[in-house]
mmCIF file as gemmi writes it, N, C-alpha and C atoms, coordinates in Angstrom:
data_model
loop_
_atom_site.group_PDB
_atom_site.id
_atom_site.type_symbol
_atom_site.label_atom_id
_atom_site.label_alt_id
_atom_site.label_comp_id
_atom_site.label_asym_id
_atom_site.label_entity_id
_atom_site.label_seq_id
_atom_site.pdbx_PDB_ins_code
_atom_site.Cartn_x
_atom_site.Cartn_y
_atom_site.Cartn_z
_atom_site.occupancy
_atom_site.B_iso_or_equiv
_atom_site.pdbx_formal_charge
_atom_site.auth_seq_id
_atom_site.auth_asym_id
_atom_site.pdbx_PDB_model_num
ATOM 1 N N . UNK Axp A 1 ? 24.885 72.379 131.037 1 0 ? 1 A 1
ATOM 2 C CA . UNK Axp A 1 ? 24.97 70.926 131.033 1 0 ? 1 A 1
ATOM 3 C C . UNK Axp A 1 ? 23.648 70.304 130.573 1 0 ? 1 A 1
ATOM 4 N N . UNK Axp A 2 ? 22.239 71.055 130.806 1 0 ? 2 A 1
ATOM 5 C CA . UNK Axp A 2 ? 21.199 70.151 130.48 1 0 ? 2 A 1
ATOM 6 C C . UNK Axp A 2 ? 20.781 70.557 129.047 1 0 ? 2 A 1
ATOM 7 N N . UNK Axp A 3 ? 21.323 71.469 128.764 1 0 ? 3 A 1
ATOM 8 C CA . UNK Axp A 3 ? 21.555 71.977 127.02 1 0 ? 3 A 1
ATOM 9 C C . UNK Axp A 3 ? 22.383 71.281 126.143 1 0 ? 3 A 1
ATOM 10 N N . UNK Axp A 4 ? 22.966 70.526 126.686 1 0 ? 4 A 1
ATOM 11 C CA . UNK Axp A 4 ? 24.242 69.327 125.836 1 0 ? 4 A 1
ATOM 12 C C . UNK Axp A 4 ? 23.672 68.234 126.118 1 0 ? 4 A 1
ATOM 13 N N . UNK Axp A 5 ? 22.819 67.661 127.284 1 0 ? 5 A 1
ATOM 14 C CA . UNK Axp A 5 ? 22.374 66.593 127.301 1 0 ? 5 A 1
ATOM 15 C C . UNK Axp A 5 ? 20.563 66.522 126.814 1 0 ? 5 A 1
ATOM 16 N N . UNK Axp A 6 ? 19.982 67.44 126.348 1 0 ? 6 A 1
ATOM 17 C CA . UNK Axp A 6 ? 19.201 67.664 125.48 1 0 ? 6 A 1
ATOM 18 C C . UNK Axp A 6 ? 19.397 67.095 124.092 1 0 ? 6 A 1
ATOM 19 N N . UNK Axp A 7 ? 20.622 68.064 123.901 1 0 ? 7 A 1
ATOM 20 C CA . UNK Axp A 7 ? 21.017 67.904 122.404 1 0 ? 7 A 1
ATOM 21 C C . UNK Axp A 7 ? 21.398 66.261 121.981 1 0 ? 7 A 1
ATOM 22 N N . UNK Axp A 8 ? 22.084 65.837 122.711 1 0 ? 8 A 1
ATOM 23 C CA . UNK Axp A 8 ? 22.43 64.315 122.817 1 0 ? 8 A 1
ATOM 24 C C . UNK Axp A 8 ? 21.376 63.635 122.881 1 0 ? 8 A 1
ATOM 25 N N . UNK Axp A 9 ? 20.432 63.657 123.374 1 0 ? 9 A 1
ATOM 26 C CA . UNK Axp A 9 ? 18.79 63.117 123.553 1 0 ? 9 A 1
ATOM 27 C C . UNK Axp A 9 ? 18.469 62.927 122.507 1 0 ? 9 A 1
ATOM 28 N N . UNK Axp A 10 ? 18.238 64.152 121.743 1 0 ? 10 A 1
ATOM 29 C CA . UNK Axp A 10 ? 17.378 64.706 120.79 1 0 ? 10 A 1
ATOM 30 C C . UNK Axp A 10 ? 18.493 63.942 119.271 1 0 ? 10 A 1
ATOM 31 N N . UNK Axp A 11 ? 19.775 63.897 119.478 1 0 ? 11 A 1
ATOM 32 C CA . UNK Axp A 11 ? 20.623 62.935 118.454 1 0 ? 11 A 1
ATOM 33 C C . UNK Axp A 11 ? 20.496 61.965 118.543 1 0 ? 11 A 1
ATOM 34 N N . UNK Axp A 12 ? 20.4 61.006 120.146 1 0 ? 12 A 1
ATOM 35 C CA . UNK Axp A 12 ? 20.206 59.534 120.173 1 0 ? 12 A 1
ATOM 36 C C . UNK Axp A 12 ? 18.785 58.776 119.468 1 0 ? 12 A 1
ATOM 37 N N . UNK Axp A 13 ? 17.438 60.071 119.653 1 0 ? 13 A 1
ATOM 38 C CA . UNK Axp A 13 ? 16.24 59.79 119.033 1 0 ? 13 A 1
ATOM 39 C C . UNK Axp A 13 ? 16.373 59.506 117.697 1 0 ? 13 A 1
ATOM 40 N N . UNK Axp A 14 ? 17.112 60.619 117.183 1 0 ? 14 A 1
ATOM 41 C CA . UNK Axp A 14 ? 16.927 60.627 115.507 1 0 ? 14 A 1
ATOM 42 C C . UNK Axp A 14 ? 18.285 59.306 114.987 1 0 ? 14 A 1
ATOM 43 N N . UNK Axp A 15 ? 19.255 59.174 115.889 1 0 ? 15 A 1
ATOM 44 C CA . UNK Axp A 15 ? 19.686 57.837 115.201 1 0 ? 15 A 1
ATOM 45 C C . UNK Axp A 15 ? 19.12 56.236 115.907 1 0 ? 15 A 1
ATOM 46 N N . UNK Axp A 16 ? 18.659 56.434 116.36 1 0 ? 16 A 1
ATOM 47 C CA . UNK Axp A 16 ? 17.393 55.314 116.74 1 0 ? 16 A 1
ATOM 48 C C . UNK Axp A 16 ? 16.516 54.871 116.124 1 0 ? 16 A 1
ATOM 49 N N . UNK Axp A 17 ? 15.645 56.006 115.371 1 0 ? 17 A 1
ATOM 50 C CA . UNK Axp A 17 ? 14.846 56.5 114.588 1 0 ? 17 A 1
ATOM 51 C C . UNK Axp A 17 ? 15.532 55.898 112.869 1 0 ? 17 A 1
ATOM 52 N N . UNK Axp A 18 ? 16.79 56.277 112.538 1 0 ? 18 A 1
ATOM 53 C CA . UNK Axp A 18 ? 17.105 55.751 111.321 1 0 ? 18 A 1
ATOM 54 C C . UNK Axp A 18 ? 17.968 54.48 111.915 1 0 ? 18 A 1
ATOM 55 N N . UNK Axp A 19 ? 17.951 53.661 112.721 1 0 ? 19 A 1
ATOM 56 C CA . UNK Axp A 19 ? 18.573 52.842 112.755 1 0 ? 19 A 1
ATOM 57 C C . UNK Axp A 19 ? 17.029 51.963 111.922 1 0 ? 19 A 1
ATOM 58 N N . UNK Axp A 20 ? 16.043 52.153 113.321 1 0 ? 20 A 1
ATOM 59 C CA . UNK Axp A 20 ? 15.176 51.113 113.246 1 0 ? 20 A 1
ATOM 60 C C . UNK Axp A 20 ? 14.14 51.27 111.473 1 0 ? 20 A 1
ATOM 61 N N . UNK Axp A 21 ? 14.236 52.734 111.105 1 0 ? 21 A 1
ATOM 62 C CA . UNK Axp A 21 ? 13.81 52.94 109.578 1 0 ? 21 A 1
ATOM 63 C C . UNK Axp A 21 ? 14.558 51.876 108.96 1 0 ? 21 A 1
ATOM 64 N N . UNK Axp A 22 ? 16.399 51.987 108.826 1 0 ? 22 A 1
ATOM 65 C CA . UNK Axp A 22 ? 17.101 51.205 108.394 1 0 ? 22 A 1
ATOM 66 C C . UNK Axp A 22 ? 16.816 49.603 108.776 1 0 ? 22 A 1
ATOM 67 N N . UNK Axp A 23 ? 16.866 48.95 109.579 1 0 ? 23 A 1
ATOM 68 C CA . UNK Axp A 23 ? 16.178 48.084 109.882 1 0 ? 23 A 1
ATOM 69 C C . UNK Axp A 23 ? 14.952 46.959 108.615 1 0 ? 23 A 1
ATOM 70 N N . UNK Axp A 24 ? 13.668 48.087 108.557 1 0 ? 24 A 1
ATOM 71 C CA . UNK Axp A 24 ? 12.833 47.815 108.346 1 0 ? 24 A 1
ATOM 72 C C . UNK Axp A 24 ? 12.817 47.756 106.804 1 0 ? 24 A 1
ATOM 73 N N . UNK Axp A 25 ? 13.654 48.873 106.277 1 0 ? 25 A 1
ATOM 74 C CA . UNK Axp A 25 ? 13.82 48.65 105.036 1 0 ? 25 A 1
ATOM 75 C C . UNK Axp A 25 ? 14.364 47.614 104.354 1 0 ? 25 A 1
ATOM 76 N N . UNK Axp A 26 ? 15.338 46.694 105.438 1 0 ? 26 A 1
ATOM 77 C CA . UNK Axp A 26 ? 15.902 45.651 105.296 1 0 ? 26 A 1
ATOM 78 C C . UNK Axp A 26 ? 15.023 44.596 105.052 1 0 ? 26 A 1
ATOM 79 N N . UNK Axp A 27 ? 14.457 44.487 106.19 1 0 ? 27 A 1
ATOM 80 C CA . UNK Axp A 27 ? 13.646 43.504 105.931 1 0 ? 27 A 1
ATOM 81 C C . UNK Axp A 27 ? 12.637 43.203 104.925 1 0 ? 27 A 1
ATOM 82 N N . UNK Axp A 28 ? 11.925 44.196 104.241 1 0 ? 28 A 1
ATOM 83 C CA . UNK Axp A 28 ? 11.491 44.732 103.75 1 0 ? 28 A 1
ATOM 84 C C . UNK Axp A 28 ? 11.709 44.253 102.138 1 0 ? 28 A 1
ATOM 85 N N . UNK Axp A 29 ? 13.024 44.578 101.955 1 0 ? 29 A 1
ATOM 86 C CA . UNK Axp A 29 ? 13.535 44.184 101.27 1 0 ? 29 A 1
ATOM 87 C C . UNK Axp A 29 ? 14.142 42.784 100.717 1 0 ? 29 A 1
ATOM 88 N N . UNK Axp A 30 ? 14.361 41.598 102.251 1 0 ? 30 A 1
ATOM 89 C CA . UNK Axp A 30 ? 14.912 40.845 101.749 1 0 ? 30 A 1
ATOM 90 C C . UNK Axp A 30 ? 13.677 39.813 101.508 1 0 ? 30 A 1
ATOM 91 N N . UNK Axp A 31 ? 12.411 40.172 102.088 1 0 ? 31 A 1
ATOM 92 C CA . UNK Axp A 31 ? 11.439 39.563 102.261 1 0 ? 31 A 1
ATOM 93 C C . UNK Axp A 31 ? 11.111 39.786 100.432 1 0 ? 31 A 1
ATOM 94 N N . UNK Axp A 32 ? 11.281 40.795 100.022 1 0 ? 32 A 1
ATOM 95 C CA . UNK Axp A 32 ? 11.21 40.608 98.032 1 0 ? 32 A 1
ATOM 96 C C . UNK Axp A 32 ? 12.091 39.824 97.766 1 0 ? 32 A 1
ATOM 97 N N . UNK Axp A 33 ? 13.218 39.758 98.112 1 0 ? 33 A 1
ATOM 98 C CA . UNK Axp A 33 ? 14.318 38.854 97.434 1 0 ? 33 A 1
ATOM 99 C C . UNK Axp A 33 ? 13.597 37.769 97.595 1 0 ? 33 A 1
ATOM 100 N N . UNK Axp A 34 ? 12.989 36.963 98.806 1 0 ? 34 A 1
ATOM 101 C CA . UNK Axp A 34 ? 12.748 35.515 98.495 1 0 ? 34 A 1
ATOM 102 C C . UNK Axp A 34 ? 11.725 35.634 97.886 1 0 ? 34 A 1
ATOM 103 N N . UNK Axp A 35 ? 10.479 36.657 97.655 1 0 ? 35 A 1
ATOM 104 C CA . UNK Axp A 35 ? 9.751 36.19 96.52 1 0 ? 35 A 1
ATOM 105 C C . UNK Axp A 35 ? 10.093 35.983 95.221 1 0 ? 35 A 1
ATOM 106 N N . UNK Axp A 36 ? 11.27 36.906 94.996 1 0 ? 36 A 1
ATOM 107 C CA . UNK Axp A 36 ? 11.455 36.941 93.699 1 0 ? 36 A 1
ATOM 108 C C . UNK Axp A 36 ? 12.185 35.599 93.531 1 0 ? 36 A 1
ATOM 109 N N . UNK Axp A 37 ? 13.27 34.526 94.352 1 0 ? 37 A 1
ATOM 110 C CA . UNK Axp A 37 ? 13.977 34 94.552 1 0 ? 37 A 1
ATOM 111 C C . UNK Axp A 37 ? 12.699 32.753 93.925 1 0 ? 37 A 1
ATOM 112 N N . UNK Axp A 38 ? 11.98 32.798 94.981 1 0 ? 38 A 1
ATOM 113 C CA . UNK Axp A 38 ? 10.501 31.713 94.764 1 0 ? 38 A 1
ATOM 114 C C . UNK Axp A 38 ? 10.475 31.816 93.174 1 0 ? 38 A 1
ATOM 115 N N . UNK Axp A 39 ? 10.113 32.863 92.67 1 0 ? 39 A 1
ATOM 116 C CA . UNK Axp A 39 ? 9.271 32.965 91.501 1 0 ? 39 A 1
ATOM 117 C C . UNK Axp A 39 ? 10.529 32.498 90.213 1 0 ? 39 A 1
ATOM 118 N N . UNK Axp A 40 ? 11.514 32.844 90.674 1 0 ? 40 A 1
ATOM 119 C CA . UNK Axp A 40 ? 12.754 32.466 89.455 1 0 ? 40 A 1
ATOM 120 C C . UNK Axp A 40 ? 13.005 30.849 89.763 1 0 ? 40 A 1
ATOM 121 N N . UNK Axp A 41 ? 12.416 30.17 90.583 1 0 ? 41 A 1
ATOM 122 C CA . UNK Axp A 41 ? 12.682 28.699 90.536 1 0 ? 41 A 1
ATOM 123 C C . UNK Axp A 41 ? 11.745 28.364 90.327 1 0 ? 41 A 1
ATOM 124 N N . UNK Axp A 42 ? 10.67 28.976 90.15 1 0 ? 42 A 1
ATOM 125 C CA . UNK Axp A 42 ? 9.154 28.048 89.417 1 0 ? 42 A 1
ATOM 126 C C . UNK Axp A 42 ? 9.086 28.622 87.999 1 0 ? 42 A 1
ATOM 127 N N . UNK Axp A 43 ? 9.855 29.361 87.642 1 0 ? 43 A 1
ATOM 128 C CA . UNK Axp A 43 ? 10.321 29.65 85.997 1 0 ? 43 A 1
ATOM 129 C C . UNK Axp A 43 ? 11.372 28.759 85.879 1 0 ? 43 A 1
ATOM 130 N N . UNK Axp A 44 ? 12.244 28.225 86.376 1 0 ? 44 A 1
ATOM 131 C CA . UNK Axp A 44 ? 13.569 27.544 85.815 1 0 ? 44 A 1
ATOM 132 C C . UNK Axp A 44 ? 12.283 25.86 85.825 1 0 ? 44 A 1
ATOM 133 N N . UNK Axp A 45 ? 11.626 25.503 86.492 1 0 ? 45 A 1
ATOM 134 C CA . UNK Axp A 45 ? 10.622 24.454 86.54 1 0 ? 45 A 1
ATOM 135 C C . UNK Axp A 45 ? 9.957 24.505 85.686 1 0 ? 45 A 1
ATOM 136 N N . UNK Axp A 46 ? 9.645 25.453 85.148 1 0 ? 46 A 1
ATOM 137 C CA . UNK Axp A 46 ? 8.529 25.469 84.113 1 0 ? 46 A 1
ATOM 138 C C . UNK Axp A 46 ? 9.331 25.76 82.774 1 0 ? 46 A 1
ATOM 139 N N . UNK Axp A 47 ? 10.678 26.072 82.419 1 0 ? 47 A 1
ATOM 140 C CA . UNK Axp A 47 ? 11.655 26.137 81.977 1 0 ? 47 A 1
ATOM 141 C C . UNK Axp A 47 ? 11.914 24.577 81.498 1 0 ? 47 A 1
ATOM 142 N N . UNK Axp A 48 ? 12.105 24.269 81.963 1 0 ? 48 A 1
ATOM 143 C CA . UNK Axp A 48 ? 12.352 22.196 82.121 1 0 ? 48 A 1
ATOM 144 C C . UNK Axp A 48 ? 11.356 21.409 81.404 1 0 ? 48 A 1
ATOM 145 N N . UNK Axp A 49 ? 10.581 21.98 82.19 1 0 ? 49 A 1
ATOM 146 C CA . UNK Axp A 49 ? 8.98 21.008 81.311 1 0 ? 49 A 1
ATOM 147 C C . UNK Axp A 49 ? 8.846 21.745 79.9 1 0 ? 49 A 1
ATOM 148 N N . UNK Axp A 50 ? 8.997 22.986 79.902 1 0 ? 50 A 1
ATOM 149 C CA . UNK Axp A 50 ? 8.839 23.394 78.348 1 0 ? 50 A 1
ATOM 150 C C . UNK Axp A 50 ? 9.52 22.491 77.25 1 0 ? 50 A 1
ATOM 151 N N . UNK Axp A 51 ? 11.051 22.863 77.625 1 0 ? 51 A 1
ATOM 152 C CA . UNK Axp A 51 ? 12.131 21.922 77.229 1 0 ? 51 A 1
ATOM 153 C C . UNK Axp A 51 ? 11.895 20.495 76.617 1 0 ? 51 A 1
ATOM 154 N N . UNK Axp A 52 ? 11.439 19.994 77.595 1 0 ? 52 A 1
ATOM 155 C CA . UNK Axp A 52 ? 10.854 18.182 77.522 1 0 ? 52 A 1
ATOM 156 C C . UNK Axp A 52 ? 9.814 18.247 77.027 1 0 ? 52 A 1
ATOM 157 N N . UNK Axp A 53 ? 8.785 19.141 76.395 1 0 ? 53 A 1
ATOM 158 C CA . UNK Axp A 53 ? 7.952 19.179 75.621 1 0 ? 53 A 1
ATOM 159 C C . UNK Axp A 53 ? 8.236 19.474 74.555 1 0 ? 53 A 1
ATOM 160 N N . UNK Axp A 54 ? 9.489 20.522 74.03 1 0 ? 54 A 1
ATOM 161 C CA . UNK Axp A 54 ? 9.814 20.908 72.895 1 0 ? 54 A 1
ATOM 162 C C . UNK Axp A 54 ? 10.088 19.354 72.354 1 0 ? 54 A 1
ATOM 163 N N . UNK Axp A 55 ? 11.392 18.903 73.483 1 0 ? 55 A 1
ATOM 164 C CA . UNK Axp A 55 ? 11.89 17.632 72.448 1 0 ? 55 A 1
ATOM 165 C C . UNK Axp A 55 ? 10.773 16.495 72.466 1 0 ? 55 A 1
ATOM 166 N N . UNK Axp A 56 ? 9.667 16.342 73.451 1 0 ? 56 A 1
ATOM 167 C CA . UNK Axp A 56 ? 8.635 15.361 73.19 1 0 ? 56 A 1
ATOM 168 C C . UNK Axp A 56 ? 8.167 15.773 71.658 1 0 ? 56 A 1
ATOM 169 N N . UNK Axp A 57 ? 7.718 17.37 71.147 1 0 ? 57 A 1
ATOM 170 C CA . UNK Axp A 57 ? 7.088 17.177 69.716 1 0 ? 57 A 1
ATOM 171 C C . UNK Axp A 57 ? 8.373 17.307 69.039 1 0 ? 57 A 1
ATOM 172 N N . UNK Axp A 58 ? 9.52 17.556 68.809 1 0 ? 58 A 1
ATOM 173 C CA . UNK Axp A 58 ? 10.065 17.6 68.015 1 0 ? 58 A 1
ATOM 174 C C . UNK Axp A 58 ? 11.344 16.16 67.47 1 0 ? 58 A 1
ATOM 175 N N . UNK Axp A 59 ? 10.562 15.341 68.576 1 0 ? 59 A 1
ATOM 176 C CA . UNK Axp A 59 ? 11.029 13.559 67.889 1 0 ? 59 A 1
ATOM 177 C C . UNK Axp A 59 ? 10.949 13.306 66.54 1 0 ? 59 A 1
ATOM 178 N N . UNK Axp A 60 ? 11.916 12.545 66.119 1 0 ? 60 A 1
ATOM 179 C CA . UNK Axp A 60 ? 11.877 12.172 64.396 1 0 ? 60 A 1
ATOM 180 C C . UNK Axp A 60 ? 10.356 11.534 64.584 1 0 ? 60 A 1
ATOM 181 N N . UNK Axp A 61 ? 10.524 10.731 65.221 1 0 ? 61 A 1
ATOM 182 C CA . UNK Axp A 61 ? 9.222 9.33 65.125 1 0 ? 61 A 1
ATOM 183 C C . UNK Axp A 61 ? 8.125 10.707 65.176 1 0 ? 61 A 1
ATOM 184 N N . UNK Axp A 62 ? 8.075 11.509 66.006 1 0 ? 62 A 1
ATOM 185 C CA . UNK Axp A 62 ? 6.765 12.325 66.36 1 0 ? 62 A 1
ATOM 186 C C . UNK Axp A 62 ? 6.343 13.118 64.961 1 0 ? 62 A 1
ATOM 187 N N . UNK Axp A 63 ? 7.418 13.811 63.959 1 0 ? 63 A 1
ATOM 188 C CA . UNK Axp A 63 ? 7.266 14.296 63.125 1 0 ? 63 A 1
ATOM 189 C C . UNK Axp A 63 ? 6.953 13.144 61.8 1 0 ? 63 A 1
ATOM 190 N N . UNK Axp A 64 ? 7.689 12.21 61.423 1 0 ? 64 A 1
ATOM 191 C CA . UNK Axp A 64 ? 7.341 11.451 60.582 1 0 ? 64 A 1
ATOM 192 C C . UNK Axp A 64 ? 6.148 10.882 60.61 1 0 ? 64 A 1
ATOM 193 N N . UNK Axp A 65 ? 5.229 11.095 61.654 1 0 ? 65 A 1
ATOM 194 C CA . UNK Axp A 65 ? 3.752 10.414 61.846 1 0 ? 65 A 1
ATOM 195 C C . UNK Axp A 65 ? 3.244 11.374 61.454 1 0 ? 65 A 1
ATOM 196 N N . UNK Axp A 66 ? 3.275 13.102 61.915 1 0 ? 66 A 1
ATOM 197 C CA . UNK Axp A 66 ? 2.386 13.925 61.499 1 0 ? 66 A 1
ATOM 198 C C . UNK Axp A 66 ? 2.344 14.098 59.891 1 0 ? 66 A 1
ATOM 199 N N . UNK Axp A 67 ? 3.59 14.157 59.293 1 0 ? 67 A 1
ATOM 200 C CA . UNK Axp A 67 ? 3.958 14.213 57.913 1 0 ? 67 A 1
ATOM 201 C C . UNK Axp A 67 ? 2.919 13.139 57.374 1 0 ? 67 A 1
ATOM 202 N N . UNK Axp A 68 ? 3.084 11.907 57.429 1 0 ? 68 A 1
ATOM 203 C CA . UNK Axp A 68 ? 2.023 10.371 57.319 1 0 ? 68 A 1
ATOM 204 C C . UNK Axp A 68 ? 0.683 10.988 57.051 1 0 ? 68 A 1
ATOM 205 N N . UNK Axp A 69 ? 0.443 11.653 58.381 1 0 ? 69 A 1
ATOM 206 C CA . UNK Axp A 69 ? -1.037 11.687 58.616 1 0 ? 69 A 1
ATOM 207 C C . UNK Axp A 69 ? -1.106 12.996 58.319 1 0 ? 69 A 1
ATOM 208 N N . UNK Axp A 70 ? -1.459 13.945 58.455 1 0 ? 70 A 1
ATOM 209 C CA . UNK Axp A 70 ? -1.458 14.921 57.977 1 0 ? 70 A 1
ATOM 210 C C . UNK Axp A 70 ? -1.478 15.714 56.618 1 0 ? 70 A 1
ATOM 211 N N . UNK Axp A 71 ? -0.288 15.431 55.887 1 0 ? 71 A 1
ATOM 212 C CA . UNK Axp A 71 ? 0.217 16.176 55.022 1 0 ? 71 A 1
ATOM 213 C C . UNK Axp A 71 ? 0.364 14.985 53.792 1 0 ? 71 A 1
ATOM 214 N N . UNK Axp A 72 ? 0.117 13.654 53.948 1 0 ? 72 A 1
ATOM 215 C CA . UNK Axp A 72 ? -0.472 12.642 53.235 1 0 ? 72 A 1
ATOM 216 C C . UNK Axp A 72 ? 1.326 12.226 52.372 1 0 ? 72 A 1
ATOM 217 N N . UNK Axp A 73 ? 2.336 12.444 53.326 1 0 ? 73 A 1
ATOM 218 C CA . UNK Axp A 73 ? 3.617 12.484 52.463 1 0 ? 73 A 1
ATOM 219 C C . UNK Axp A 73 ? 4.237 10.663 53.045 1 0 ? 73 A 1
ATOM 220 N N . UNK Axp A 74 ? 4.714 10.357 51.878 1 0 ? 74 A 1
ATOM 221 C CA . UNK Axp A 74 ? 5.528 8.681 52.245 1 0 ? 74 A 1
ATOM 222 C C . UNK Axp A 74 ? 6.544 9.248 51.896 1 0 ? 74 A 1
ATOM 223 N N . UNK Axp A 75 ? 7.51 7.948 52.5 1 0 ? 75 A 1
ATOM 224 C CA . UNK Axp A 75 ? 8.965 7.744 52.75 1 0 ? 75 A 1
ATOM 225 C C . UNK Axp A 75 ? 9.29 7.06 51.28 1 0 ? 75 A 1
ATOM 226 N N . UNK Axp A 76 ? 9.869 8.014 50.63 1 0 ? 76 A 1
ATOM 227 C CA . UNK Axp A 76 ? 10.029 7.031 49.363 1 0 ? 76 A 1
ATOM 228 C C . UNK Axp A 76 ? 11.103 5.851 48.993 1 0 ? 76 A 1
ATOM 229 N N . UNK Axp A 77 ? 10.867 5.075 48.011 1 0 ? 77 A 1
ATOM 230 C CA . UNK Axp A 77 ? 11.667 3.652 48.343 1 0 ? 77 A 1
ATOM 231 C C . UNK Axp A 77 ? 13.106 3.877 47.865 1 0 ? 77 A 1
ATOM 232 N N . UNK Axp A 78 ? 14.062 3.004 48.269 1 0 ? 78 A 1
ATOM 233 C CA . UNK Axp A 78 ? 15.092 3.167 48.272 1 0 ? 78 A 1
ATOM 234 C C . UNK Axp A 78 ? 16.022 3.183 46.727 1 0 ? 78 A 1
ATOM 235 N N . UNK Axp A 79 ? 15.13 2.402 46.023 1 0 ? 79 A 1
ATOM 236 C CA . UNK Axp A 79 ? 15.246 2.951 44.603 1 0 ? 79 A 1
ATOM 237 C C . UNK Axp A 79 ? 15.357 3.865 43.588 1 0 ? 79 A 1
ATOM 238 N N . UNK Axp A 80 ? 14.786 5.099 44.212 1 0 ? 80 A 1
ATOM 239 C CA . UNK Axp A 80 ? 14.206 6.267 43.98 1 0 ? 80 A 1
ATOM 240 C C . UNK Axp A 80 ? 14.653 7.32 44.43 1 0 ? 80 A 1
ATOM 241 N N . UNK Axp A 81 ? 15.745 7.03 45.58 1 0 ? 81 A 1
ATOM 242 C CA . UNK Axp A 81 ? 16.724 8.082 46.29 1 0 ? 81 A 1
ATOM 243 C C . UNK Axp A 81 ? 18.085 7.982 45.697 1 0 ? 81 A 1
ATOM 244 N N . UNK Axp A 82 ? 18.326 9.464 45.243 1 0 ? 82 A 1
ATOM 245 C CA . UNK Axp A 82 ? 19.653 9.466 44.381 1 0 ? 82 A 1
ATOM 246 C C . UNK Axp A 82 ? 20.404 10.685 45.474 1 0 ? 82 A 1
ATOM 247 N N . UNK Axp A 83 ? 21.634 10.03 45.197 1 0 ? 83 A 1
ATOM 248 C CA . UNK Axp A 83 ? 22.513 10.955 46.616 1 0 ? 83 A 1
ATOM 249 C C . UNK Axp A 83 ? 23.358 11.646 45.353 1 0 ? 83 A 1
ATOM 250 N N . UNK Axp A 84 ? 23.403 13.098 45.742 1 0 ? 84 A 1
ATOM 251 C CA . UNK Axp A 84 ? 24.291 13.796 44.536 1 0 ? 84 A 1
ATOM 252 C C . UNK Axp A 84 ? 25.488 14.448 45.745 1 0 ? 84 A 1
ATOM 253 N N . UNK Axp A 85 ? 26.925 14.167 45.149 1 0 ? 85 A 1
ATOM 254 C CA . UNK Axp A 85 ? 27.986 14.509 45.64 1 0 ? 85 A 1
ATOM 255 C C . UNK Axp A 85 ? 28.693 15.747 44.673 1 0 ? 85 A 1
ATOM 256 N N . UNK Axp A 86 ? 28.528 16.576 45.794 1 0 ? 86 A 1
ATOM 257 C CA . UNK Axp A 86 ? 29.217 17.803 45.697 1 0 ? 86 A 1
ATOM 258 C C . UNK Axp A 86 ? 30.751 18.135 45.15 1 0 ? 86 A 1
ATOM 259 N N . UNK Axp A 87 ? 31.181 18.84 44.253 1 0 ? 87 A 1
ATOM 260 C CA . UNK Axp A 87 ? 32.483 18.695 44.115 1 0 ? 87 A 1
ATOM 261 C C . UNK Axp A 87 ? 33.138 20.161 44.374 1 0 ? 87 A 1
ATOM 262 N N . UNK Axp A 88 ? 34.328 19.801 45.036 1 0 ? 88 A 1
ATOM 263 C CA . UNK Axp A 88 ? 35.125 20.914 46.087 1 0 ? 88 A 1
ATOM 264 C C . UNK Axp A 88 ? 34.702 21.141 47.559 1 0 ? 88 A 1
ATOM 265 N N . UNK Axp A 89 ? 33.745 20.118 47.415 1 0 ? 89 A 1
ATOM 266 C CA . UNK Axp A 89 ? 33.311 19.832 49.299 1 0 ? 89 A 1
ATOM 267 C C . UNK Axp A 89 ? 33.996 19.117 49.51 1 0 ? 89 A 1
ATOM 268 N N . UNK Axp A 90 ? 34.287 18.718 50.873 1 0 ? 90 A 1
ATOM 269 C CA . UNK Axp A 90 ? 34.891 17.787 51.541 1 0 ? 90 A 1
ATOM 270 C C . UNK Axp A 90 ? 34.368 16.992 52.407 1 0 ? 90 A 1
């Protein structure tokens, strides 16, 4: 009898033992999930502002000034613009 309740001892230790391993790995683990959780919403934030910066420089008005200034190009007059129509387009 104290040879079976040994053995039972010595089983209750070792699943005790992987309960509380199991346990820890958990935690362990979920404690990465919210960093990573953190870090993928200050990329979707910084995601946003990129965004609203792309379309801040890529405004007509924003580009037609650099063209102006820059690259020394005018808007030519309306006289001078000939529209050519395609035939078999629609």
């Amino acid at each position: 009898m104290t040879r079976i309740n040994l053995i039972l001892f010595a089983v209750l230790i070792l699943v005790a033992l992987g309960v509380i391993t199991a346990q820890h790995k958990a935690r362990k683990l979920y404690i990465e999930l919210e960093h990573q959780e953190s870090l993928a919403s200050g990329y979707q934030t910084e995601l946003g502002q990129l965004q609203l910066e792309q379309s801040t420089w890529a405004m007509h008005s924003r580009l037609e000034e650099y063209a102006q200034q820059k690259l020394h190009m005018q808007v030519p007059d309306v006289k001078r613009i000939q529209v050519i129509q395609l035939e078999g387009i629609r």
